[in-house]
N, C-alpha and C positions, 0 to 999 in steps of 0.2 A: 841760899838764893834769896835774895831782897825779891818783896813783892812789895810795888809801887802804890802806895797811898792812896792816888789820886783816881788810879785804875780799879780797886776797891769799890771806891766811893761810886765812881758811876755802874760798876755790876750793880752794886745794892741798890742802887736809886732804881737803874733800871728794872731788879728782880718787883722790887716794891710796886712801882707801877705796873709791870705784871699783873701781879697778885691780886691787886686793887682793881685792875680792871677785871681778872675771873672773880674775884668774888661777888661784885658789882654784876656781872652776866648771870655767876649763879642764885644771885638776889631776885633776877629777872626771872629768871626760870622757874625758882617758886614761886613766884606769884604769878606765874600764867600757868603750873600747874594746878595750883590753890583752884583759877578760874575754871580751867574743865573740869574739875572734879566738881564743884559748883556745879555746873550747865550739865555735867552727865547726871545725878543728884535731881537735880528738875528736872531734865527729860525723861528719866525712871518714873519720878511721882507723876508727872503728864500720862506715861503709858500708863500706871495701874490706875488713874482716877477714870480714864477713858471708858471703863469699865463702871454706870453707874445703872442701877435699874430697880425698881421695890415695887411692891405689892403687898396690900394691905386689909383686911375686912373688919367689920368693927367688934363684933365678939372673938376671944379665943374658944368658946365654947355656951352650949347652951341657946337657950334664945329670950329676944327680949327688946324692950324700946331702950332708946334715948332719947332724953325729952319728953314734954317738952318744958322747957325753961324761963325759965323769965326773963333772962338775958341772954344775948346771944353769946355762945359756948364753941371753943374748940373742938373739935371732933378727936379722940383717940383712937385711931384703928388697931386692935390691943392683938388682933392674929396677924403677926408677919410672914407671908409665905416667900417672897423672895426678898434678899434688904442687902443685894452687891453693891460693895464701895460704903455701905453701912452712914447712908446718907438721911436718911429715914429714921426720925425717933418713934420708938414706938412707946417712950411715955409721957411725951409732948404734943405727940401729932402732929410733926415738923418737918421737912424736909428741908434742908439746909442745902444750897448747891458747894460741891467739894473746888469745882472748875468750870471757870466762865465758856457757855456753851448754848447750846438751844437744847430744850427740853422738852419732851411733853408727856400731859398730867390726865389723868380720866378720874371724874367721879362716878361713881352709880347708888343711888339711894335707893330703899324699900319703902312703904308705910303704908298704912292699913286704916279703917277707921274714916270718921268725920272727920281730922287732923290733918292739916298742911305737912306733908314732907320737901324736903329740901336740904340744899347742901352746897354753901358757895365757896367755891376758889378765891385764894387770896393769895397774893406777891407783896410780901412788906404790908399788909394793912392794905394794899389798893386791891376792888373789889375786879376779877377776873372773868369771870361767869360761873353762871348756875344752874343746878339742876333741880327742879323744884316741880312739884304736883300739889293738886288742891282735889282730894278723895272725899267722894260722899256716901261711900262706901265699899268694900272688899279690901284689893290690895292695888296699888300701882306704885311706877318706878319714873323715878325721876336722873337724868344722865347727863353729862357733859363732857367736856375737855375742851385743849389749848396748849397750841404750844408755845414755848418762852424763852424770850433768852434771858438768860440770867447770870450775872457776875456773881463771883464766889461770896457765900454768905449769903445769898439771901436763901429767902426765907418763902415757901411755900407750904397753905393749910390748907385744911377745910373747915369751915364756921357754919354749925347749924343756930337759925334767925331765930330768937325769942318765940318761944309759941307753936314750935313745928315740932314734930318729932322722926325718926328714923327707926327700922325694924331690922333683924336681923334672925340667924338662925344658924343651924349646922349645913343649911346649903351656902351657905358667905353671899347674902346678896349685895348688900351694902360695903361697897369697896373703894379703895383709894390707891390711885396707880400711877408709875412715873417712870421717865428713863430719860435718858441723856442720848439723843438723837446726834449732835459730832460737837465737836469742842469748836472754841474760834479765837 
Protein backbone atom coordinates (compact mmCIF):
# COMPACT_ATOMS: atom_id res chain seq x y z
CA UNK A 1 0.00 0.00 0.00
CA UNK A 2 1.53 3.51 -1.10
CA UNK A 3 1.05 5.94 1.60
CA UNK A 4 0.73 9.51 0.03
CA UNK A 5 3.54 12.02 0.91
CA UNK A 6 1.71 14.85 0.96
CA UNK A 7 -0.92 13.34 3.60
CA UNK A 8 2.28 12.58 5.90
CA UNK A 9 3.35 15.84 5.90
CA UNK A 10 0.20 17.56 7.12
CA UNK A 11 -0.42 14.62 10.02
CA UNK A 12 3.13 15.62 11.15
CA UNK A 13 2.67 19.32 10.90
CA UNK A 14 -0.54 18.87 12.46
CA UNK A 15 0.94 16.38 15.32
CA UNK A 16 3.71 19.09 15.79
CA UNK A 17 1.47 21.84 16.39
CA UNK A 18 -0.28 19.70 18.79
CA UNK A 19 2.53 19.09 20.72
CA UNK A 20 3.65 22.62 20.73
CA UNK A 21 0.64 23.88 22.00
CA UNK A 22 0.48 21.09 25.09
CA UNK A 23 3.77 21.85 25.98
CA UNK A 24 3.42 25.60 25.71
CA UNK A 25 -0.09 24.86 28.32
CA UNK A 26 2.21 22.58 30.37
CA UNK A 27 4.85 25.56 30.49
CA UNK A 28 1.74 27.50 31.87
CA UNK A 29 0.95 25.24 34.26
CA UNK A 30 4.20 25.22 35.97
CA UNK A 31 4.53 28.42 36.42
CA UNK A 32 1.20 29.04 38.03
CA UNK A 33 1.95 26.14 40.04
CA UNK A 34 5.51 27.67 40.93
CA UNK A 35 2.95 30.78 41.95
CA UNK A 36 0.86 28.86 44.61
CA UNK A 37 3.33 27.14 46.10
CA UNK A 38 4.87 30.77 46.45
CA UNK A 39 1.47 32.36 48.08
CA UNK A 40 0.95 28.93 50.19
CA UNK A 41 4.82 29.34 51.47
CA UNK A 42 3.85 33.01 52.66
CA UNK A 43 0.59 32.41 53.82
CA UNK A 44 2.27 29.60 56.24
CA UNK A 45 5.04 32.12 57.30
CA UNK A 46 2.08 34.84 57.83
CA UNK A 47 0.20 32.09 60.15
CA UNK A 48 3.41 31.27 62.32
CA UNK A 49 4.68 34.95 62.66
CA UNK A 50 1.12 35.78 63.88
CA UNK A 51 2.30 34.34 66.87
CA UNK A 52 4.65 37.04 68.39
CA UNK A 53 4.91 37.97 72.22
CA UNK A 54 8.28 38.23 74.88
CA UNK A 55 8.80 39.25 78.20
CA UNK A 56 11.78 40.20 79.76
CA UNK A 57 13.38 41.33 83.22
CA UNK A 58 16.80 42.63 83.49
CA UNK A 59 18.85 40.16 85.66
CA UNK A 60 18.80 36.42 85.01
CA UNK A 61 19.63 36.03 88.61
CA UNK A 62 20.81 37.79 91.65
CA UNK A 63 20.25 41.43 92.32
CA UNK A 64 21.72 44.62 91.63
CA UNK A 65 21.82 48.18 89.70
CA UNK A 66 22.43 49.22 86.27
CA UNK A 67 23.87 52.37 86.03
CA UNK A 68 24.35 54.70 86.23
CA UNK A 69 26.53 55.72 83.00
CA UNK A 70 27.84 58.41 81.39
CA UNK A 71 26.22 57.91 78.31
CA UNK A 72 23.15 56.88 77.61
CA UNK A 73 23.12 52.88 77.27
CA UNK A 74 20.87 50.17 75.81
CA UNK A 75 19.12 48.28 78.37
CA UNK A 76 19.69 44.18 78.27
CA UNK A 77 16.96 42.28 79.69
CA UNK A 78 19.41 39.19 80.24
CA UNK A 79 16.06 36.92 81.93
CA UNK A 80 13.65 35.80 79.13
CA UNK A 81 10.51 34.54 80.38
CA UNK A 82 8.45 34.25 77.21
CA UNK A 83 10.32 35.06 73.54
CA UNK A 84 7.31 33.34 70.85
CA UNK A 85 8.25 33.95 67.37
CA UNK A 86 11.95 34.61 68.86
CA UNK A 87 11.61 38.40 68.06
CA UNK A 88 13.42 39.50 71.06
CA UNK A 89 17.17 39.45 71.50
CA UNK A 90 18.08 38.91 74.62
CA UNK A 91 21.95 39.99 73.85
CA UNK A 92 21.07 43.07 72.16
CA UNK A 93 18.05 44.30 73.98
CA UNK A 94 16.27 44.51 70.60
CA UNK A 95 13.08 43.55 69.48
CA UNK A 96 13.15 43.40 65.83
CA UNK A 97 9.38 43.24 64.24
CA UNK A 98 9.13 39.67 62.18
CA UNK A 99 5.69 41.27 60.41
CA UNK A 100 4.26 44.56 59.77
CA UNK A 101 1.38 44.88 62.43
CA UNK A 102 0.45 47.08 65.55
CA UNK A 103 2.28 46.03 68.58
CA UNK A 104 2.33 46.89 72.05
CA UNK A 105 5.37 47.42 74.50
CA UNK A 106 5.38 47.92 78.50
CA UNK A 107 8.38 49.17 80.33
CA UNK A 108 8.50 48.89 84.23
CA UNK A 109 11.66 50.40 86.05
CA UNK A 110 12.79 49.89 89.94
CA UNK A 111 15.37 52.44 91.68
CA UNK A 112 16.19 53.20 95.00
CA UNK A 113 18.38 55.85 96.40
CA UNK A 114 19.07 59.72 95.63
CA UNK A 115 19.36 58.53 91.65
CA UNK A 116 17.08 59.20 88.86
CA UNK A 117 15.59 55.95 87.53
CA UNK A 118 14.29 55.70 84.03
CA UNK A 119 13.88 53.99 81.00
CA UNK A 120 12.76 55.26 77.53
CA UNK A 121 11.18 53.47 74.43
CA UNK A 122 12.69 53.78 71.32
CA UNK A 123 11.46 52.94 67.43
CA UNK A 124 14.49 53.31 64.96
CA UNK A 125 16.24 55.84 67.37
CA UNK A 126 12.90 58.06 67.57
CA UNK A 127 12.15 58.75 71.24
CA UNK A 128 8.61 56.91 72.20
CA UNK A 129 8.03 57.48 75.86
CA UNK A 130 9.20 56.98 79.32
CA UNK A 131 9.11 55.92 82.33
CA UNK A 132 11.16 57.64 84.65
CA UNK A 133 11.13 58.75 88.71
CA UNK A 134 13.40 61.26 90.57
CA UNK A 135 13.86 59.29 94.34
CA UNK A 136 15.13 61.04 97.45
CA UNK A 137 14.86 58.23 98.95
CA UNK A 138 13.79 54.33 99.56
CA UNK A 139 12.58 52.75 96.39
CA UNK A 140 9.97 53.88 93.52
CA UNK A 141 8.96 52.58 90.14
CA UNK A 142 8.89 54.13 87.18
CA UNK A 143 6.25 52.57 83.90
CA UNK A 144 5.12 53.00 80.67
CA UNK A 145 3.91 51.63 77.24
CA UNK A 146 2.51 52.19 73.67
CA UNK A 147 1.35 50.76 71.07
CA UNK A 148 2.94 50.82 67.41
CA UNK A 149 2.71 49.95 64.30
CA UNK A 150 5.49 48.77 62.84
CA UNK A 151 6.87 47.39 59.29
CA UNK A 152 9.16 44.34 59.51
CA UNK A 153 12.61 45.26 60.72
CA UNK A 154 12.23 47.78 62.87
CA UNK A 155 13.53 48.10 65.65
CA UNK A 156 12.28 48.59 69.20
CA UNK A 157 14.52 49.18 72.78
CA UNK A 158 14.77 50.39 75.81
CA UNK A 159 17.78 53.27 76.65
CA UNK A 160 18.60 54.03 80.04
CA UNK A 161 19.71 58.41 80.04
CA UNK A 162 23.23 59.17 81.21
CA UNK A 163 23.06 59.40 84.92
CA UNK A 164 20.13 57.24 86.02
CA UNK A 165 20.25 54.01 87.11
CA UNK A 166 17.71 50.95 87.39
CA UNK A 167 17.42 48.06 90.19
CA UNK A 168 16.48 44.71 90.05
CA UNK A 169 16.19 41.49 92.01
CA UNK A 170 14.95 37.74 92.32
CA UNK A 171 11.37 39.42 92.28
CA UNK A 172 11.91 40.61 88.24
CA UNK A 173 10.85 44.18 88.84
CA UNK A 174 12.34 45.95 86.13
CA UNK A 175 10.93 44.45 83.06
CA UNK A 176 10.53 44.79 79.25
CA UNK A 177 7.35 43.51 77.34
CA UNK A 178 5.76 43.21 73.93
CA UNK A 179 3.29 41.31 71.65
CA UNK A 180 1.95 41.68 68.37
CA UNK A 181 -1.79 42.78 68.90
CA UNK A 182 -3.00 41.81 64.75
CA UNK A 183 -0.93 42.03 61.69
CA UNK A 184 -2.16 44.66 58.74
Amino acid sequence: KHVNPCALSVRFCFLFVFFSEQAANLENQKTELQSQKTEIDELKRELQVKQVAFSASLLGQGHGDTGPYNIDTTVIFKRVVTNIGNAYNPHTGIFTAPVRGVYHFELHMLGHGDIQTGGVLFKNGELICIGYEAPTSGRVSGSNGASLLLEVGDQVFVLLHAKTRIYDNQNHHTTFSGHLIFTM
